[in-house]
C-alpha positions as CSV (number, residue, x, y, z in Angstrom):
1,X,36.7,5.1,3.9
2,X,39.3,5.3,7.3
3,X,42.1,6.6,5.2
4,X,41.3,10.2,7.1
5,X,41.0,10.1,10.6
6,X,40.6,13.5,12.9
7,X,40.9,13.4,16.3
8,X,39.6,17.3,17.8
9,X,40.9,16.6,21.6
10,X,44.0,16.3,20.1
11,X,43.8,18.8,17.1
12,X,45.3,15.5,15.2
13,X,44.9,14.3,11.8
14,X,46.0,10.8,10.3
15,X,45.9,9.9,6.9
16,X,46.7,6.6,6.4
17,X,47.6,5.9,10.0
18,X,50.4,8.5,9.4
19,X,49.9,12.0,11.5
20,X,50.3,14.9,9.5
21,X,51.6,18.2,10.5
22,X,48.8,20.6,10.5
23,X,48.5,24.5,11.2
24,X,46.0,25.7,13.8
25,X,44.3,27.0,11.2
26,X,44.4,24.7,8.4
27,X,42.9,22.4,11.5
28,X,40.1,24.7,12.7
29,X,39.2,24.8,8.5
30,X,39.5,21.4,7.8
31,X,37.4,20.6,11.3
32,X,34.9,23.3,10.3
33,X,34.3,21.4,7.1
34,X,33.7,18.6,8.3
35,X,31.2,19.2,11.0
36,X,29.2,21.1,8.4
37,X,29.6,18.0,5.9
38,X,27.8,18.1,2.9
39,X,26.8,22.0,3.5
40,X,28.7,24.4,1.3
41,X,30.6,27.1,3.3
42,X,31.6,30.1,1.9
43,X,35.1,32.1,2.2
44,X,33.0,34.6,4.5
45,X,31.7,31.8,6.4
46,X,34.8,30.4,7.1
47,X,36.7,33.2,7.9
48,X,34.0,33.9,10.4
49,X,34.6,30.6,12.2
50,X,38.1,30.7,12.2
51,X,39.8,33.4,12.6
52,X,36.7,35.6,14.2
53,X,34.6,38.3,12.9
54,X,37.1,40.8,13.2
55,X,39.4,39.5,10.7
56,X,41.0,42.0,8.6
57,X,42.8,39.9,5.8
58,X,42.2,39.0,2.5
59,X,39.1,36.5,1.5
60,X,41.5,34.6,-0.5
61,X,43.7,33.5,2.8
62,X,41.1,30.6,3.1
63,X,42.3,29.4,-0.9
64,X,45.4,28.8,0.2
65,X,44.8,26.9,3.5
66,X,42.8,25.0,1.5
67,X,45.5,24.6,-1.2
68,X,47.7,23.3,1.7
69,X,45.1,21.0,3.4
70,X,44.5,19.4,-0.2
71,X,48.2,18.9,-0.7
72,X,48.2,17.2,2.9
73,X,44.8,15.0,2.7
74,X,44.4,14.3,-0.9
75,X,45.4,11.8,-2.9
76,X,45.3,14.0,-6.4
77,X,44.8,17.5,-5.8
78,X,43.2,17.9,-9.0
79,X,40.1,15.9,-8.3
80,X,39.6,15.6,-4.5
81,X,37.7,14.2,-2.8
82,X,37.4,15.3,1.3
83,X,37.8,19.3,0.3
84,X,35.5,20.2,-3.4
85,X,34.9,23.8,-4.2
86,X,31.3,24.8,-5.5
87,X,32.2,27.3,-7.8
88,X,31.7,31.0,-7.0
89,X,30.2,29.4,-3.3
90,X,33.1,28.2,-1.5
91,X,34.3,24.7,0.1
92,X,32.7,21.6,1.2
93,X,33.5,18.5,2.6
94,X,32.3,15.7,0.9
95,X,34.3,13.0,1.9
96,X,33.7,9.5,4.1
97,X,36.0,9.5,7.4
């Protein structure tokens, strides 16, 4: 729909035409997602990809990036639509770019 636009060289993200302020790991998540569009990623998953197999936090760390990313991306939080959650699976991106 070109109201998100993600540029990796750049580790940029635009909505609107307006760049947003994004952690490097809110980025890697959000990027992660999207490359793997349509597939549903679990916290595990995620983790794995973004902050390596030898992370030693809590699963839930990925909730709240994803709380934040939400807050940054979408238009209502309460029904998004770039970031949905598959219940008891994880994340997915289901959006148009």
């Amino acid at each position: 729909d070109g109201i998100l636009r993600i540029d990796y060289e750049k580790r940029m993200v635009e909505i609107k035409g307006k760049e947003m302020p994004f952690t490097p790991s809110e980025f890697d998540i959000l990027y992660t997602l999207l490359i793997n569009k349509g597939k549903v990623l679990s916290r595990e998953q995620l983790i794995e990809n973004v902050f390596g197999i030898d992370f030693d936090g809590y699963d839930r760390t990925i909730d709240v990036h994803i709380k934040n990313i939400r807050k940054k991306i979408e238009e209502d939080t309460r029904n998004p639509k770039y970031i949905l959650t598959v219940t008891k699976v994880g994340y997915k991106f289901g959006g148009d770019i």
